[in-house]
DSSP file (Angstrom, degrees, kcal/mol; ACC not computed):
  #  RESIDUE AA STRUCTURE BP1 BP2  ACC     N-H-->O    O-->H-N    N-H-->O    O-->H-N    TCO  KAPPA ALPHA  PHI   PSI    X-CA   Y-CA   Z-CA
    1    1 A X     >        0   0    0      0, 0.0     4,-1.6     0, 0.0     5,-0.0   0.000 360.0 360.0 360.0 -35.6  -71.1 -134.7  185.1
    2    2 A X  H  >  +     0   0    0      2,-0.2     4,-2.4     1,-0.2     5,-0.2   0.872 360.0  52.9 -74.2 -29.9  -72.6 -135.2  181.8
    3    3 A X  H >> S+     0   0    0      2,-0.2     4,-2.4     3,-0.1     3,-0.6   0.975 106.6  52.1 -68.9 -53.9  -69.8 -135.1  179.7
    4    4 A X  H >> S+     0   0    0      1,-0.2     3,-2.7     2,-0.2     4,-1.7   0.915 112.4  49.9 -51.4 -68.5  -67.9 -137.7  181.8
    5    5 A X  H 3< S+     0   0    0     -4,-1.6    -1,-0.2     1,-0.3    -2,-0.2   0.671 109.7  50.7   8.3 -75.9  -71.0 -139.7  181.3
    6    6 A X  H XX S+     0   0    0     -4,-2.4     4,-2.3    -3,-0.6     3,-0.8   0.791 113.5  43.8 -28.4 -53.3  -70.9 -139.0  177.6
    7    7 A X  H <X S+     0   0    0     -3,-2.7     4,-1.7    -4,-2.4     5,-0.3   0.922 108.2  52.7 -98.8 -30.3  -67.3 -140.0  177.2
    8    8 A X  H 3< S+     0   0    0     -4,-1.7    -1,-0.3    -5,-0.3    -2,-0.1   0.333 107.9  59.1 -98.1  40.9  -67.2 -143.3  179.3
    9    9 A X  H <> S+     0   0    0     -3,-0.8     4,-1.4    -5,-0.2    -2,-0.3   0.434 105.0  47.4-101.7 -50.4  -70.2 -144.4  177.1
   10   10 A X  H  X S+     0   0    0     -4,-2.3     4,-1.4     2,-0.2    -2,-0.2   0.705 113.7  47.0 -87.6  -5.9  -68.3 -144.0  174.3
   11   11 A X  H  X S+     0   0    0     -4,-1.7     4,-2.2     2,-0.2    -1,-0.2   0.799 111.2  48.5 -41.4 -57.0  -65.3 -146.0  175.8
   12   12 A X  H  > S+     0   0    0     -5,-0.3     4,-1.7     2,-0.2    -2,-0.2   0.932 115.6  42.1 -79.3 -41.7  -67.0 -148.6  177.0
   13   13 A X  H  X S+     0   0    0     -4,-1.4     4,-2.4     1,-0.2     3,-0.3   0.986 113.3  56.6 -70.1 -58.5  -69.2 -149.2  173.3
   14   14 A X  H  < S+     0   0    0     -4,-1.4    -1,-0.2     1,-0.2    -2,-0.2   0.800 111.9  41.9 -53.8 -42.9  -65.8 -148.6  171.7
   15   15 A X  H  < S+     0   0    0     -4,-2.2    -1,-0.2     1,-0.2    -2,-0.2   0.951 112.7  53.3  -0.3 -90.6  -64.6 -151.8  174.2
   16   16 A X  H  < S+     0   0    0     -4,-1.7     2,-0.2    -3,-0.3    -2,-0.2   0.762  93.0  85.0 -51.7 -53.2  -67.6 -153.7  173.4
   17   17 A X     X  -     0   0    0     -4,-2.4     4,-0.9     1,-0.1     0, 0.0  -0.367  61.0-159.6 -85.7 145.3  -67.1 -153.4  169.6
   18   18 A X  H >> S+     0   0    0     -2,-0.2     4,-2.0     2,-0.2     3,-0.8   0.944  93.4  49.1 -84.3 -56.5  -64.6 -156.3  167.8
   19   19 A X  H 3> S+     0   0    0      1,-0.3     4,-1.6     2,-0.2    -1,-0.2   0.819  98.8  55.0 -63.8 -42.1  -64.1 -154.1  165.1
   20   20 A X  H 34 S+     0   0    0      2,-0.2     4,-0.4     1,-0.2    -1,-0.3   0.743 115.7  49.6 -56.8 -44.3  -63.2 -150.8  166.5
   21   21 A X  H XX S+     0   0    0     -4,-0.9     4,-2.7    -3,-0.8     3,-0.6   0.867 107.1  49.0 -78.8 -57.1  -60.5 -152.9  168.2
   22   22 A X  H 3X>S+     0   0    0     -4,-2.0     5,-1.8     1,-0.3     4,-1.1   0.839 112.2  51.6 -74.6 -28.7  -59.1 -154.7  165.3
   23   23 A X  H 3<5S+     0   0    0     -4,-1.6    -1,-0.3    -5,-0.3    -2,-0.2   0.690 112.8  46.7 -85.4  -5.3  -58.9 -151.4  163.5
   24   24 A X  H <45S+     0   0    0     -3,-0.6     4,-0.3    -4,-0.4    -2,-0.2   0.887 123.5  25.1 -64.4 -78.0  -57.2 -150.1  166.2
   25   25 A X  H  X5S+     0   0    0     -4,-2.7     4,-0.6     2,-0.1    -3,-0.2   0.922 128.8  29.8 -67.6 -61.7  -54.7 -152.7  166.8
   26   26 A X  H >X5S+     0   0    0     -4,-1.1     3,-2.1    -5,-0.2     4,-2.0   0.960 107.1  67.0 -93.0 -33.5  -54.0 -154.7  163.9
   27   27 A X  H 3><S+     0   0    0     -5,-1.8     4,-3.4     1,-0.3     5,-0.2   0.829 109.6  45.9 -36.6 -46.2  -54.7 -151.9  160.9
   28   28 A X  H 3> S+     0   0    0     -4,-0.3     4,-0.9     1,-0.2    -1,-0.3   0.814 112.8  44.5 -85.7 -24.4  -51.6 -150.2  162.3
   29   29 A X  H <X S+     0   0    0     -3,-2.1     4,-1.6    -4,-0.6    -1,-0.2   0.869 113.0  57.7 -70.7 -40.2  -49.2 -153.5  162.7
   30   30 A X  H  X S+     0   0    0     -4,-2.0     4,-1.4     2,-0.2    -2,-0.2   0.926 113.3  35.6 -45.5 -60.1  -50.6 -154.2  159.2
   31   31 A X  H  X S+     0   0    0     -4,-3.4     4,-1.8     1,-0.2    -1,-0.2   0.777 113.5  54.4 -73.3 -21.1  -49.2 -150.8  157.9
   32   32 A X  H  X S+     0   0    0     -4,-0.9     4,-1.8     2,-0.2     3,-0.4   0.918 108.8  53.1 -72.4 -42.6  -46.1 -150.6  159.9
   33   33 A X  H  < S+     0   0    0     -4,-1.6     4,-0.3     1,-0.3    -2,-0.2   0.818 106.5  50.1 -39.5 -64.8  -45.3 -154.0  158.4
   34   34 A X  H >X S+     0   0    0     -4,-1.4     4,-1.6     2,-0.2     3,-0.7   0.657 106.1  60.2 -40.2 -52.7  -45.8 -152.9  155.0
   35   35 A X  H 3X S+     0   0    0     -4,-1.8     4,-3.2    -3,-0.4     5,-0.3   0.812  99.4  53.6 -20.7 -63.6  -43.4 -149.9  155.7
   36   36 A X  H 3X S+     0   0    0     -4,-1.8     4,-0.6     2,-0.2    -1,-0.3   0.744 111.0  42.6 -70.2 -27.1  -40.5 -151.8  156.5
   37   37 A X  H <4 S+     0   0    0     -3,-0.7     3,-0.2    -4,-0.3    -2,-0.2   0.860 105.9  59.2 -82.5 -37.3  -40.3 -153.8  153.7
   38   38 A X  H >< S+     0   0    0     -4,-1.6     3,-1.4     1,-0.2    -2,-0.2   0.968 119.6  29.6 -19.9 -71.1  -41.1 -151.3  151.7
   39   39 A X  H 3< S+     0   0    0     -4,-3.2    -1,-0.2     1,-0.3    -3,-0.2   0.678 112.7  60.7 -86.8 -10.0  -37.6 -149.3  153.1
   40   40 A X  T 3< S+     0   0    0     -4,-0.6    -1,-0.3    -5,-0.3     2,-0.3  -0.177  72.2 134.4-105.5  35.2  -35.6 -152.0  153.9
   41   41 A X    <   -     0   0    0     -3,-1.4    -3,-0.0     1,-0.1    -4,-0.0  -0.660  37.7-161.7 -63.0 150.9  -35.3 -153.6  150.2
   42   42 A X        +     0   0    0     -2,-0.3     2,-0.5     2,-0.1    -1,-0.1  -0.131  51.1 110.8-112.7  22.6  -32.2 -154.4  149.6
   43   43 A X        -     0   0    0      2,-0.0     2,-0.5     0, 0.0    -2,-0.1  -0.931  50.9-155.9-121.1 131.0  -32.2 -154.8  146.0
   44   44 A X        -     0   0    0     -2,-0.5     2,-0.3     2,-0.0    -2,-0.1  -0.951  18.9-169.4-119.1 116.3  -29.9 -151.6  144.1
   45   45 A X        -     0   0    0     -2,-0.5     2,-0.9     2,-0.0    -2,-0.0  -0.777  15.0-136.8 -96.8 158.2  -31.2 -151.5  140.9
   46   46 A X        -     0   0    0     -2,-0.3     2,-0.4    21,-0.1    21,-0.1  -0.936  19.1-132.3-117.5 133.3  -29.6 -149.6  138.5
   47   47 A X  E     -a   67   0A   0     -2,-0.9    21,-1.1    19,-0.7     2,-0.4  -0.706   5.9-152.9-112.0 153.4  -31.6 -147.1  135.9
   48   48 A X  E     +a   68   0A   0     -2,-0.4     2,-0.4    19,-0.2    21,-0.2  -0.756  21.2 173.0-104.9 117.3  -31.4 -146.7  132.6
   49   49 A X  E     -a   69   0A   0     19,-2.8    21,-2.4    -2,-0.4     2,-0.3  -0.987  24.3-140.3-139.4 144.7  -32.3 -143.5  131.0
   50   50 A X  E     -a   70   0A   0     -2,-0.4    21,-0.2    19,-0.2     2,-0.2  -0.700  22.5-167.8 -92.9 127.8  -32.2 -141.9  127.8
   51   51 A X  E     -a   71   0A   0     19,-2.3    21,-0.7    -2,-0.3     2,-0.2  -0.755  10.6-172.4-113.9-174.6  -31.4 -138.3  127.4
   52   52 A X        -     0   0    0     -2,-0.2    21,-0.1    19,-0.1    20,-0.1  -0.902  66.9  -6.8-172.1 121.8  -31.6 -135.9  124.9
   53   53 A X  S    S+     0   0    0     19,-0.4     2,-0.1    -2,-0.2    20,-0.1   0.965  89.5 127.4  46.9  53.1  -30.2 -132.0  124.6
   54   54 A X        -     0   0    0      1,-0.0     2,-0.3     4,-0.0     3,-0.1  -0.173  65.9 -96.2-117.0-142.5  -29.0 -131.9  128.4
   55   55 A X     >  -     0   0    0     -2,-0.1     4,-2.1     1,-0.1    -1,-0.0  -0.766  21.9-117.9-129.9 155.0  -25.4 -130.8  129.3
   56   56 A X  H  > S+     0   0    0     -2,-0.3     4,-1.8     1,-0.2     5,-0.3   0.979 120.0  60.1 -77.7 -41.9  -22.5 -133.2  130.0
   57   57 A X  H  > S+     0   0    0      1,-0.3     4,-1.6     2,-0.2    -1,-0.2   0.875 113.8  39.1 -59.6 -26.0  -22.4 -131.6  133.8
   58   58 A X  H >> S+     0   0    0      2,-0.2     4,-2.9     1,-0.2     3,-0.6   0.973 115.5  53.7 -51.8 -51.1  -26.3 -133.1  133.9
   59   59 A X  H 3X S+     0   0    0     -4,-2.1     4,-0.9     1,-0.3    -2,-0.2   0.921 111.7  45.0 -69.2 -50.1  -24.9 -136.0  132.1
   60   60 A X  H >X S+     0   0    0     -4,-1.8     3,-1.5     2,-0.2     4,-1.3   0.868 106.2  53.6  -4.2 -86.6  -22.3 -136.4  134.7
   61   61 A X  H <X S+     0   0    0     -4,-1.6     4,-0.8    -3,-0.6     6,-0.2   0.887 107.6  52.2 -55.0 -60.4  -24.2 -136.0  137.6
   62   62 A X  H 3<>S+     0   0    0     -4,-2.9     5,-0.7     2,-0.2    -1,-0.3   0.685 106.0  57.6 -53.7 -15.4  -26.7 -138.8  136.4
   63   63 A X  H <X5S+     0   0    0     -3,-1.5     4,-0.9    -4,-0.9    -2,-0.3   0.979 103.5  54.2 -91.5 -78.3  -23.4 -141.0  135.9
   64   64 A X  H  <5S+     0   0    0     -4,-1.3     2,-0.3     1,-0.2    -2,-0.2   0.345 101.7  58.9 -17.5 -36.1  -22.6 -140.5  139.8
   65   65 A X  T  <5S-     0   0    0     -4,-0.8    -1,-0.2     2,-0.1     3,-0.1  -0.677 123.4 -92.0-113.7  62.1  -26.3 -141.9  141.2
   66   66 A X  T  45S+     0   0    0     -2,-0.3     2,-0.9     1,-0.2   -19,-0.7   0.591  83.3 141.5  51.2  20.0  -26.0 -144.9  139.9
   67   67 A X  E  << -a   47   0A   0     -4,-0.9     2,-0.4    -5,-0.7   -19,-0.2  -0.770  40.6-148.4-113.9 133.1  -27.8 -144.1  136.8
   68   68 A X  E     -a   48   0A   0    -21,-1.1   -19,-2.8    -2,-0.9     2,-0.9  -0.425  27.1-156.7 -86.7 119.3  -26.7 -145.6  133.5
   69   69 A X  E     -a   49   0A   0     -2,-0.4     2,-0.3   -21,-0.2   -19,-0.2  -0.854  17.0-150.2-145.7 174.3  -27.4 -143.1  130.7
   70   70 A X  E     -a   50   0A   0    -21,-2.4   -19,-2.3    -2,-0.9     2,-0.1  -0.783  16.1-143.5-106.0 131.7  -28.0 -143.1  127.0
   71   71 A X  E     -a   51   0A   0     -2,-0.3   -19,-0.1   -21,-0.2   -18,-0.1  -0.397  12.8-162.3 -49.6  10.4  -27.2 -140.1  124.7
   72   72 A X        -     0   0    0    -21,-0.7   -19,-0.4     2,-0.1     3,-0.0   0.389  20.8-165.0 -19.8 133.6  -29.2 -139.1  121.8
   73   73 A X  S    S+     0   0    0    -21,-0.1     2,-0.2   -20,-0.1   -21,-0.1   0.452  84.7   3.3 -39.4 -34.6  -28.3 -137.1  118.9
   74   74 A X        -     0   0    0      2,-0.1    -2,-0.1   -21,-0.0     0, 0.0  -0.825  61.9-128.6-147.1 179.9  -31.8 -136.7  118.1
   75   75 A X        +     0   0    0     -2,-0.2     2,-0.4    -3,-0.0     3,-0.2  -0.286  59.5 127.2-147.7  65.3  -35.6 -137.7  119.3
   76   76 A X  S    S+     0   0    0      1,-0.3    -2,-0.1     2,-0.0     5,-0.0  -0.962  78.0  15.4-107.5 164.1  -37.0 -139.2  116.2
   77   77 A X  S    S+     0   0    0     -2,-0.4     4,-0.4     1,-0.1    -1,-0.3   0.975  74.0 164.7  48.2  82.0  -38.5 -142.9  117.1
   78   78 A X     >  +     0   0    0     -3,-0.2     4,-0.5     2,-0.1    -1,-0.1   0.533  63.4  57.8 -89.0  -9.1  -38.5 -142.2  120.4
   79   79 A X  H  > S+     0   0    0      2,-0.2     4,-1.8     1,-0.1     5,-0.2   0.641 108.8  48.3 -99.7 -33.3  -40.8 -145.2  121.4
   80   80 A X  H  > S+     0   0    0      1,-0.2     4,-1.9     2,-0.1    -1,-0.1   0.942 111.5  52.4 -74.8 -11.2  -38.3 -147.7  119.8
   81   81 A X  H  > S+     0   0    0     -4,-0.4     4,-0.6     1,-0.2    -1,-0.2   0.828 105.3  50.8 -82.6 -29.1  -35.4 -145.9  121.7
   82   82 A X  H  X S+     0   0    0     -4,-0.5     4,-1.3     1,-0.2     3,-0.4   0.840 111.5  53.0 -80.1 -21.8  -37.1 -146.2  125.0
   83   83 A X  H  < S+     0   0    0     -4,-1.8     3,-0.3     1,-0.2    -2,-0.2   0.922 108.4  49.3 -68.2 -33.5  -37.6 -150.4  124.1
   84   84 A X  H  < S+     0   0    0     -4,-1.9    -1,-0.2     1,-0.2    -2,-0.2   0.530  98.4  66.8-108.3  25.2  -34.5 -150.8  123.5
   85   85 A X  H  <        0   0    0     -4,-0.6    -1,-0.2    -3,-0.4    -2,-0.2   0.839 360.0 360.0 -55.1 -60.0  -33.5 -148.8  127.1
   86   86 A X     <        0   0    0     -4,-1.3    -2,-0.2    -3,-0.3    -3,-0.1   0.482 360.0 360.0 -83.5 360.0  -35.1 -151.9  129.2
């Protein structure tokens, strides 16, 4: 008897409070929202990457998923190599 008591005392306050409700309700339309654009972009970028000592079947592979890549012979100036990647 008490526990029923208990628990539609905490239903009813949970009701009663505007917040408890709005976090309820909208938090989760809020996130779902966010989700869906998130996974439904529609914009195919293509990415650019520099390698360096890999194998052509790697090199390949990367050619195949839509990823453009750059060769190296070496990795000195590697910070200018990577500006002139983007």
């Amino acid at each position: 008897m008490r526990i029923k008591a208990l628990i539609l005392r905490i239903i009813k306050q949970n009701i009663r409070d505007k917040r408890t409700l709005a976090l309820m309700m909208i938090a989760p339309l809020i996130i779902m929202s966010l989700i869906y654009f998130l996974f439904n972009s529609s914009n195919d970028s293509i990415l650019n990457i520099g390698v360096y000592n890999t194998t052509n079947e790697f090199n390949k592979y990367l050619d195949t998923s839509n990823i453009n890549v750059v060769v190296y012979d070496n990795k000195s100036n590697i910070k200018e190599k990577l500006k002139m990647i983007t």
